[in-house]
N, C-alpha and C positions, 0 to 999 in steps of 0.2 A: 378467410382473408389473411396476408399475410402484413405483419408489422413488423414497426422496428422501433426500438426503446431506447433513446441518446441520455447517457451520462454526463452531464457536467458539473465544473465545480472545482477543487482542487485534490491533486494528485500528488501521492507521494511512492516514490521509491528507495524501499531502504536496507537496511542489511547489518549484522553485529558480524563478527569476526576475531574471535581468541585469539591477543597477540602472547608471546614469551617476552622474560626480562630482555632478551637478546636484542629478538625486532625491536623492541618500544628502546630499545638503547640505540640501533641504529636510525632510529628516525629523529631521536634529539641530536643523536651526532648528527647529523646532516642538517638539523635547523643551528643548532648551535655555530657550526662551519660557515653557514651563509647563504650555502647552495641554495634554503628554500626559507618563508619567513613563519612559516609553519604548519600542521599536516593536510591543512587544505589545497595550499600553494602548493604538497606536493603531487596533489592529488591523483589521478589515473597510472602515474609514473610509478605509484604502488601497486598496480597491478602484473603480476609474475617476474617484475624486474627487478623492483627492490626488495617484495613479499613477495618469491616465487609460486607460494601455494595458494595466492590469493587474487582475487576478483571483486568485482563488488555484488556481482550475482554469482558467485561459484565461493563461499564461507564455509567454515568448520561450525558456524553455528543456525544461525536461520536470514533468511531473506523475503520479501516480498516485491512485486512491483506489479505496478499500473494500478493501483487503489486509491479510491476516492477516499478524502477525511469525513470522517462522520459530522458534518459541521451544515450550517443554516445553510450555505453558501454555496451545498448541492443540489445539484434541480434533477427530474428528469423532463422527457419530451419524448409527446410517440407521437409518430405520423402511421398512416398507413399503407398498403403496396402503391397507392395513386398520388402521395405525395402530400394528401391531406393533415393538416395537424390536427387532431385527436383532443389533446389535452396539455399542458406542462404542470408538473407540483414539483413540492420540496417532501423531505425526507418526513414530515411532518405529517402529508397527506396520506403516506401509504401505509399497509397494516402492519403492525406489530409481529417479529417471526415468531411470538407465541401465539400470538392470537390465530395466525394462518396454519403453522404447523402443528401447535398443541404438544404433546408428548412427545412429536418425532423431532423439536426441535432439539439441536446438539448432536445427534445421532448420524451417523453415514454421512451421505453428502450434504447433510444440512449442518454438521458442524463447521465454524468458523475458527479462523485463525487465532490463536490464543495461548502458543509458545514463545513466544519471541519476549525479550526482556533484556536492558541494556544496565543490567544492574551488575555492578562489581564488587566482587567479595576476595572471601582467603579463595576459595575453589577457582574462583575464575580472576584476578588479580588483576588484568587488562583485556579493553574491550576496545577495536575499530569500530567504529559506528558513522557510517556513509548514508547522507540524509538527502532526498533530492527532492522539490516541492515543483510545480508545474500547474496552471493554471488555464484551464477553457472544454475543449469537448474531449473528454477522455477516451469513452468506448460506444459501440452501440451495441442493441442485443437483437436477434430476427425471431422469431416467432410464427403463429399461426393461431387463429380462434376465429369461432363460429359465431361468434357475441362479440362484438365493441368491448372493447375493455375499461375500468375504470382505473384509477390511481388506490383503489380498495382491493382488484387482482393481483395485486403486487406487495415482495417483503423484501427486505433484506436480511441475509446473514452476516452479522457484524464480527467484526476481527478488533483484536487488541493486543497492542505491546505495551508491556511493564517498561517504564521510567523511574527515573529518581525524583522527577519534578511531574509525574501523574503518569497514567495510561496514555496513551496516544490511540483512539478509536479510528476505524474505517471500514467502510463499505465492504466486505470481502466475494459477498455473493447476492446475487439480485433472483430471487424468484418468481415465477407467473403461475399463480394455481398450485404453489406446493411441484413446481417444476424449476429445477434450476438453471437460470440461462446463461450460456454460452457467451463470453464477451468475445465482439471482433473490433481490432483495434486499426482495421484501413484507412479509414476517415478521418482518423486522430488528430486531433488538429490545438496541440500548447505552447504556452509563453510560458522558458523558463524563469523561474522565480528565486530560487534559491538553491544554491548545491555546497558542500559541506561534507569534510573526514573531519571525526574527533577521535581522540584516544581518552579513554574514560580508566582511570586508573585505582585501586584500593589503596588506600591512606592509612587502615589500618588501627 
């Protein structure tokens, strides 16, 4: 029978991006002037217009999007091909990606995101950092099993970005049986919540 596996919860989308002294000097010139009240207000206008090389999903350093936060406040819900609800849990109910994968976890496609870091040094001196939070049904996933499934067939692979004020954890991959599932995102259906440019600078 075939099913389908809905994500909810909250969604972030986000992205680091190496600036030079130059950029991070024309972006104070411009708040300084008036034109904006600061990097948020200027926001999308930084993309290839005022930072030609940059986007908020096209960066010199890393990006994600459509990922849930690893937080109480995730549910899943499967129904199946007839429309049936199945089950809903939280993150809480389903298994552990050791407990499910054993050894294979971190390996091939079972590792999770875990470069990304908005941390500023002498190396890297300025950092954009475009944060976008979204809230309700993120993704869903399709599938097939010959057995009812429980909220015990299912793991996730977690992702993480290094902070100055903690990691930031999320959902990066959801598996059925040691299978990775495919998110489709047509149904998607959120309320945005919060959107945000910062420029994170070394002090030195």
């Amino acid at each position: 029978m075939k099913y389908k596996l809905y994500l909810r919860g909250w969604e972030i989308n986000m992205s680091a991006h190496q600036l030079t002294q130059e950029e991070v000097d024309t972006l104070q010139d411009l708040i300084e002037d008036g034109e904006y009240e600061d990097v948020t207000d200027i926001g999308f206008d930084l993309e290839y217009d005022i930072l030609p090389d940059y986007a908020v999903f096209d960066t010199n350093m890393w990006k994600i999007s459509s990922k849930a936060t690893n937080e109480s406040t995730t549910t899943f819900y499967l129904a199946d091909e007839n429309g049936n609800d199945i089950f809903e849990c939280s993150l809480s109910d389903i298994m552990d990606s050791y407990e499910m994968l054993g050894d294979e976890d971190g390996l091939g496609e079972y590792e999770g995101f875990n470069e990304g870091h908005t941390i500023v040094g002498e190396d890297i001196p300025h950092i954009l950092v475009y944060l976008e939070e979204n809230k309700g049904f993120i993704c869903h996933f399709e599938f097939e099993s010959d057995t009812q499934p429980t909220p015990k067939d299912f793991c996730i692979i977690a992702g993480s970005i290094e902070t100055e004020d903690g990691d930031i954890d999320f959902v990066d991959k959801v598996c059925f049986r040691k299978q990775v599932l495919e998110p489709n995102y047509d149904e998607s259906s959120l309320n945005g919540k919060n959107l945000e440019f910062n420029i994170l600078s070394y002090q030195g």
